[in-house]
One Martini backbone bead per residue (centre of mass of N, CA, C, O) as a GRO file, in nm:
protein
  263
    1UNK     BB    1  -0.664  -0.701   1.886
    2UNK     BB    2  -0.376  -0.757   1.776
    3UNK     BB    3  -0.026  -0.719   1.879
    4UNK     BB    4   0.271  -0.562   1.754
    5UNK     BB    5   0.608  -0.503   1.878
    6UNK     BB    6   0.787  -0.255   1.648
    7UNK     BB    7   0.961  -0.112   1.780
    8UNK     BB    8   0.827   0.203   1.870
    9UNK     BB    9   0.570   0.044   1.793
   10UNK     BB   10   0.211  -0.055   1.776
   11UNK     BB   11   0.063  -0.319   1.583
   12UNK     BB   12  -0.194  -0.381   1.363
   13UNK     BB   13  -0.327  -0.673   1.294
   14UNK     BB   14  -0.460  -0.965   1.077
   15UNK     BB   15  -0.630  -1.271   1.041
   16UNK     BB   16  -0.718  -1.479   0.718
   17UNK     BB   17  -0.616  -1.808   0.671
   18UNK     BB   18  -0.480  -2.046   0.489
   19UNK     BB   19  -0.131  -2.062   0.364
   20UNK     BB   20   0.061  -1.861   0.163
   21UNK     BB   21   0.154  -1.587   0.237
   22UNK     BB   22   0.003  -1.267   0.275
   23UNK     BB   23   0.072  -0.903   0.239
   24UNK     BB   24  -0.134  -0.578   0.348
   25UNK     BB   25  -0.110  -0.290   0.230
   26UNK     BB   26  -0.211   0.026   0.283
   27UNK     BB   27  -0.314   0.327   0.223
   28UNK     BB   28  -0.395   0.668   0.255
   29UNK     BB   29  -0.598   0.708   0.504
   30UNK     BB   30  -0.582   0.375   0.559
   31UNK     BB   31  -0.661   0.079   0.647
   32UNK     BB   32  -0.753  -0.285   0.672
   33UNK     BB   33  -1.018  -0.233   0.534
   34UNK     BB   34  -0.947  -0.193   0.232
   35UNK     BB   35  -0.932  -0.529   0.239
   36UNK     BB   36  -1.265  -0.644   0.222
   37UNK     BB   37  -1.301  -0.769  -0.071
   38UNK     BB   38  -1.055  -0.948  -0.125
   39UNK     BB   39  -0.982  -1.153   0.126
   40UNK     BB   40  -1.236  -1.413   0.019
   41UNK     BB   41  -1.065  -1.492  -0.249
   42UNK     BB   42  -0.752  -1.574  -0.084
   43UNK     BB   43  -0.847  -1.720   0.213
   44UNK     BB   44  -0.859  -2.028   0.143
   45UNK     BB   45  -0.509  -2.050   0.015
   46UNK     BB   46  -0.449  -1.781   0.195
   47UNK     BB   47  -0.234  -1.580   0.492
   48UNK     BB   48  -0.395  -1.350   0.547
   49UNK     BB   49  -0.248  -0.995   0.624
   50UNK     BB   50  -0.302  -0.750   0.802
   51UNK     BB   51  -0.205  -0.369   0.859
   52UNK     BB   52  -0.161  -0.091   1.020
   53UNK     BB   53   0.014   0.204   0.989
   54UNK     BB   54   0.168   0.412   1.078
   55UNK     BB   55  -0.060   0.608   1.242
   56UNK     BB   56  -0.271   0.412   1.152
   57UNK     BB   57  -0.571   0.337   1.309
   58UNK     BB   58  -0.412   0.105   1.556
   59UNK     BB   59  -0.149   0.236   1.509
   60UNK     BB   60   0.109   0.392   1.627
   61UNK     BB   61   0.342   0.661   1.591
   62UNK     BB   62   0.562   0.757   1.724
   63UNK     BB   63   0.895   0.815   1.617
   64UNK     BB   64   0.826   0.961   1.339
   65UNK     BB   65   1.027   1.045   1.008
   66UNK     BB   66   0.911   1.080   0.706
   67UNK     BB   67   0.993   0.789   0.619
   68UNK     BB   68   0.991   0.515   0.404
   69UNK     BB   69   1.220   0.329   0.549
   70UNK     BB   70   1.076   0.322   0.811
   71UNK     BB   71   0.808   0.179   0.708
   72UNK     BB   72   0.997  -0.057   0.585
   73UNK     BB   73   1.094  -0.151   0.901
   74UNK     BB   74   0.850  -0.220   0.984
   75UNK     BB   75   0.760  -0.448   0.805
   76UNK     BB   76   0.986  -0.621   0.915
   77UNK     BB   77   0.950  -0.636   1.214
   78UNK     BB   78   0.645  -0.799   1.169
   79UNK     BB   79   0.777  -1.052   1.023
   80UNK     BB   80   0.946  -1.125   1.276
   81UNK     BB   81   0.731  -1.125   1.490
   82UNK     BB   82   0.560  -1.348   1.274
   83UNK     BB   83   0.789  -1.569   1.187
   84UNK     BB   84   0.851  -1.452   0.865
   85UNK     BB   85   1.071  -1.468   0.636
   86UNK     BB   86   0.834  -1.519   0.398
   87UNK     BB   87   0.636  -1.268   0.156
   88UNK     BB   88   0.369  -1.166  -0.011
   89UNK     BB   89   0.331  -0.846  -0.181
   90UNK     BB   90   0.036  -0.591  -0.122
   91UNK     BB   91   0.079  -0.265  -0.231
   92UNK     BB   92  -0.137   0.042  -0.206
   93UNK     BB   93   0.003   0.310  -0.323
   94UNK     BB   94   0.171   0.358  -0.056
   95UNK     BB   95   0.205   0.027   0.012
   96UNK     BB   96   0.386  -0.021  -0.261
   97UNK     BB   97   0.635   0.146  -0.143
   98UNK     BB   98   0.688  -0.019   0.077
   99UNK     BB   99   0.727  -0.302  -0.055
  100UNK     BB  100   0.978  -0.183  -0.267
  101UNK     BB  101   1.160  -0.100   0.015
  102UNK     BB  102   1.195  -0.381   0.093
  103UNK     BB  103   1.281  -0.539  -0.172
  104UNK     BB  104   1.540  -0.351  -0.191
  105UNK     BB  105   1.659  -0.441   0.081
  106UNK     BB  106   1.507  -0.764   0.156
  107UNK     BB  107   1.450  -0.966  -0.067
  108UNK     BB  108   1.471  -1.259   0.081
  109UNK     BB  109   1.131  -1.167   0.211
  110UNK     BB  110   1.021  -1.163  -0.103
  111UNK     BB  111   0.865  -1.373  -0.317
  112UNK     BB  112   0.585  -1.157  -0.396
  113UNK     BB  113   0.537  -0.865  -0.610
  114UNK     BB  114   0.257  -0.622  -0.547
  115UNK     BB  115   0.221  -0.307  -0.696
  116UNK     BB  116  -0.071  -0.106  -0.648
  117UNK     BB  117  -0.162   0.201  -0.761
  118UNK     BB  118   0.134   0.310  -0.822
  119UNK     BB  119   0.448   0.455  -0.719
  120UNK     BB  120   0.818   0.569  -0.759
  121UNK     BB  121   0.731   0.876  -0.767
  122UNK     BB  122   0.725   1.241  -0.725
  123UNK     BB  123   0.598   1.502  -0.902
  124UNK     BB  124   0.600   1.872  -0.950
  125UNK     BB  125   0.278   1.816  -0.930
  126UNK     BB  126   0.258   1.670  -0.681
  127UNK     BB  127   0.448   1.788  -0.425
  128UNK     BB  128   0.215   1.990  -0.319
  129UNK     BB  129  -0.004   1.816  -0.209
  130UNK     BB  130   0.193   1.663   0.024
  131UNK     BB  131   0.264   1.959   0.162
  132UNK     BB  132   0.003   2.049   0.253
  133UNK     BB  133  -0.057   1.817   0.423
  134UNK     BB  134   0.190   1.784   0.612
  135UNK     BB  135   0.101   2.135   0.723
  136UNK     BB  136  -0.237   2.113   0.781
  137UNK     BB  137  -0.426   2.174   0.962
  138UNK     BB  138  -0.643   1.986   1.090
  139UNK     BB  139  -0.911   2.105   0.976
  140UNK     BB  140  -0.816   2.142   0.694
  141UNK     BB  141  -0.721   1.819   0.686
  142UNK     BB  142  -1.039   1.698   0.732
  143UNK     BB  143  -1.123   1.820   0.454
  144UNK     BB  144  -0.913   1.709   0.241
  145UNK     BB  145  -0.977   1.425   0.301
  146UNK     BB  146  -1.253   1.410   0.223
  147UNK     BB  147  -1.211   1.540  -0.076
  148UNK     BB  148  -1.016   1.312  -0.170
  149UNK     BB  149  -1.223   1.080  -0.131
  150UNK     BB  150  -1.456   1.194  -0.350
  151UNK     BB  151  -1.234   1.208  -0.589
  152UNK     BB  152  -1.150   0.868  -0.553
  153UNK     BB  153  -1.498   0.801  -0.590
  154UNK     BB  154  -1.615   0.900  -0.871
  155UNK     BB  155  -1.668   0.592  -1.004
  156UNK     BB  156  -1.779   0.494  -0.684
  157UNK     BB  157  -2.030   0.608  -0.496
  158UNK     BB  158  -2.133   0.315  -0.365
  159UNK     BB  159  -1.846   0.364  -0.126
  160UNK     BB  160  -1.823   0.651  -0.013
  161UNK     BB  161  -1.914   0.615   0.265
  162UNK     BB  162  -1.737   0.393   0.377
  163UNK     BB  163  -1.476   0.536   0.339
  164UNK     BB  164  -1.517   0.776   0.511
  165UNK     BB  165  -1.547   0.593   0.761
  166UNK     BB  166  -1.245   0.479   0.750
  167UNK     BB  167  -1.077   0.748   0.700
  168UNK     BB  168  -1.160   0.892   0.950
  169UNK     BB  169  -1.059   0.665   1.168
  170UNK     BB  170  -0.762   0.622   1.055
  171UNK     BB  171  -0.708   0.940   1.126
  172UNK     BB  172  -0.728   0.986   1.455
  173UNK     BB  173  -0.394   1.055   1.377
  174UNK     BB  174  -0.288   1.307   1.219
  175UNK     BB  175   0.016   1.238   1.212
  176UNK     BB  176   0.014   0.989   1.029
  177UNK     BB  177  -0.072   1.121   0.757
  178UNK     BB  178   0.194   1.343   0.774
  179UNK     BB  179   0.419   1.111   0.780
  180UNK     BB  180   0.356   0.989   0.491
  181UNK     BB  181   0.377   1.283   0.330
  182UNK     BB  182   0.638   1.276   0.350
  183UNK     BB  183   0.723   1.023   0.242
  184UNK     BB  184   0.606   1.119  -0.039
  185UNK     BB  185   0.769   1.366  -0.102
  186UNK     BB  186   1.051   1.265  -0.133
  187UNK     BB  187   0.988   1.113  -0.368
  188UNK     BB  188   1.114   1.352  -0.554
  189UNK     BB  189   1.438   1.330  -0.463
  190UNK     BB  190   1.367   1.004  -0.374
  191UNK     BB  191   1.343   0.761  -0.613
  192UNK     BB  192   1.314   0.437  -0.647
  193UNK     BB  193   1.397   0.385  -0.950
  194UNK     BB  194   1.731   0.317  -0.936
  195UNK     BB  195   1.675   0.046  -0.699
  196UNK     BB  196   1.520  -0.109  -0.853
  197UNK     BB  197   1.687  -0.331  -0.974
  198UNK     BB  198   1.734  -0.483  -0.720
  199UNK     BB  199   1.450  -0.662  -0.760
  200UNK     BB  200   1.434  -1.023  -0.732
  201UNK     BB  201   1.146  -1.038  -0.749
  202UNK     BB  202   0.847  -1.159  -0.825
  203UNK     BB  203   0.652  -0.923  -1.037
  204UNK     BB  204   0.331  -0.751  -1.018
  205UNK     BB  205   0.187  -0.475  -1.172
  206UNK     BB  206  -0.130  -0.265  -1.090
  207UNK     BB  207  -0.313  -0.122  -1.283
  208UNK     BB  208  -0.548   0.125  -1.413
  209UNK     BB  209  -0.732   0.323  -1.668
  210UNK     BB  210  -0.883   0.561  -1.451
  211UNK     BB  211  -0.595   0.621  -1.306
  212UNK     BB  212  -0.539   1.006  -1.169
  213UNK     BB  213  -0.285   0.932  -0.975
  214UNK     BB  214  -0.126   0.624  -1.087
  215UNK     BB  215  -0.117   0.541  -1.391
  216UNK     BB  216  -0.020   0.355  -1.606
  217UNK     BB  217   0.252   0.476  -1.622
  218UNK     BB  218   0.362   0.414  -1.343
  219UNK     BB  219   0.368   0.123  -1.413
  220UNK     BB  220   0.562   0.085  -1.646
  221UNK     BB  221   0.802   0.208  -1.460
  222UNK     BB  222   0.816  -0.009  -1.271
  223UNK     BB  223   0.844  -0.282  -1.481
  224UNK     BB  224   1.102  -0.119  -1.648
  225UNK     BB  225   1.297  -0.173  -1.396
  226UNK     BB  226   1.200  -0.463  -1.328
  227UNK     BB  227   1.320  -0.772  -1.335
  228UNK     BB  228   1.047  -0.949  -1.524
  229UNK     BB  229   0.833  -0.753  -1.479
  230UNK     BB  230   0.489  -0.723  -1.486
  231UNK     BB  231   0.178  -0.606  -1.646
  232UNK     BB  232  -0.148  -0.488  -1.550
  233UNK     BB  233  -0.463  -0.370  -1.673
  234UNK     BB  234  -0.757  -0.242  -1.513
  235UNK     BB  235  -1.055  -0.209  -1.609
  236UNK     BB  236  -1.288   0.025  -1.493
  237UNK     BB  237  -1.085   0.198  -1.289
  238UNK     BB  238  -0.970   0.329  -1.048
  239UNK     BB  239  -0.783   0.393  -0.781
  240UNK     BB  240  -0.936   0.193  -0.550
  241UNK     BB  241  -0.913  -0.137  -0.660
  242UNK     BB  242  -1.030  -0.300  -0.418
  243UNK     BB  243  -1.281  -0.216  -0.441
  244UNK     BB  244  -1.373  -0.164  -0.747
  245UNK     BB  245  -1.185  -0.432  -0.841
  246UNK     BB  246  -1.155  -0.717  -0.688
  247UNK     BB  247  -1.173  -0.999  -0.873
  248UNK     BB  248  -0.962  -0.894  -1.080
  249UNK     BB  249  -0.720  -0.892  -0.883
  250UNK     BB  250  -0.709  -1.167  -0.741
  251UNK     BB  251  -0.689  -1.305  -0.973
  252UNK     BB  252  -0.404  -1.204  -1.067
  253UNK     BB  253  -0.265  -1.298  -0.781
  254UNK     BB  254  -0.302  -1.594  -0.807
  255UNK     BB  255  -0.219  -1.637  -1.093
  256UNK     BB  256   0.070  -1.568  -1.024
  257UNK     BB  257   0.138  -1.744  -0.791
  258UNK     BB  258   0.121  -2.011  -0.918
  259UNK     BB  259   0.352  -1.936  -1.129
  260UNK     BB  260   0.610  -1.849  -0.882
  261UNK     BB  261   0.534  -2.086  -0.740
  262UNK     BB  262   0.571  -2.338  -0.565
  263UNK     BB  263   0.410  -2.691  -0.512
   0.00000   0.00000   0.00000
């Protein structure tokens, strides 16, 4: 397992495939293996790299605060590490927002950036839901996990078991799920919508259609904050879409790419 010292932590990054950088960020309580069925078929192409976000998987948790801004200046520290000027981002749930909040830092380090099944807020329907995990003792908290990813997958329960052992896996510091947890409760105070429009990089953002955590308004709202940003709506698909329609993932991510890049 490669690592790389990015400032107070140790990150595990992952790589497969030869051509323009894809960096690949994973939602919540999930690591780098959220996206084992979409790599196959951008690696013929393209240098995917994979890494796992502080405190989940074996990326160690450091001194960690609970901020938004934290986690994306991890991302900034890795390709700096990894000696990559710029790269495309594809960060899925709670890492569209870390995506996001880097493009919005560090434009000139982003080339295309796809914030898939994301939001830019979160709204005071959700913000108990985020405090309560980021509070919750262990046990609690174990059940919790379990609870949500059995609900996260009830549109494909033949994903299920495998979800749960690696969301169970990447959980084994649960100080990581719950400072995510607290920077993603912050988005209710601190929402992304306003320095939307800083983002100068072409973006494509991908909502599903029955997707009850993200819906496509949140994509919507996305997309018209962001200068020139398009939208596709993946149908069929509930909250976890690289697992669920990873074919159609890809699909919109290569074309999308071959349209923003140079030949």
């Amino acid at each position: 397992m490669p690592t790389a010292r990015t400032g107070d932590i140790s990150t595990a990054w992952f790589e497969i495939g030869r051509g323009s950088p894809i960096v690949l960020i994973h939602g919540l309580a999930d690591d780098h293996r959220l996206w084992r069925k979409l790599v196959p078929s951008l690696a013929i192409r393209h240098r995917m790299l994979l890494y796992d976000l502080r405190g989940h998987g074996q990326t160690s948790l450091g001194d960690a605060d609970g901020s938004l801004q934290q986690l994306g200046q991890d991302l900034l520290n890795l390709l700096d590490a990894l000696e990559l000027e710029t790269a495309a981002l594809t960060g899925y749930s709670l890492g569209g927002t870390v995506a996001m909040r880097l493009a919005i830092d560090h434009p000139e380090r982003v080339e295309v950036l796809f914030p898939v099944a994301t939001s830019s807020r979160v709204g005071k329907a959700a913000l108990p839901w985020y405090q309560q995990r980021a509070a919750a003792r262990d046990q609690e908290l174990r059940q919790l996990i379990d609870r949500d990813t059995v609900d996260q997958y009830h549109i494909a329960p033949g994903e299920l078991e495998d979800a749960l052992l690696m969301r169970r896996e990447a959980t084994a510091d649960l100080g990581g799920y719950r400072n995510a947890s607290q920077a993603m409760a912050r988005l209710n105070e601190e929402p992304l919508d306003p320095e939307l429009a800083r983002i100068t990089t072409p973006t494509l953002v991908v909502s599903a259609d029955l997707d009850q955590h993200c819906p496509p308004r949140a994509g919507e709202i996305i997309a018209q904050a962001i200068p020139g940003a398009s939208l596709e709506i993946i149908t069929g698909s509930g909250h976890p879409i690289p697992l669920e329609q990873p074919d159609q993932l890809a699909g919109l991510i290569e074309s999308y790419l071959r349209e923003s890049l140079p030949a």
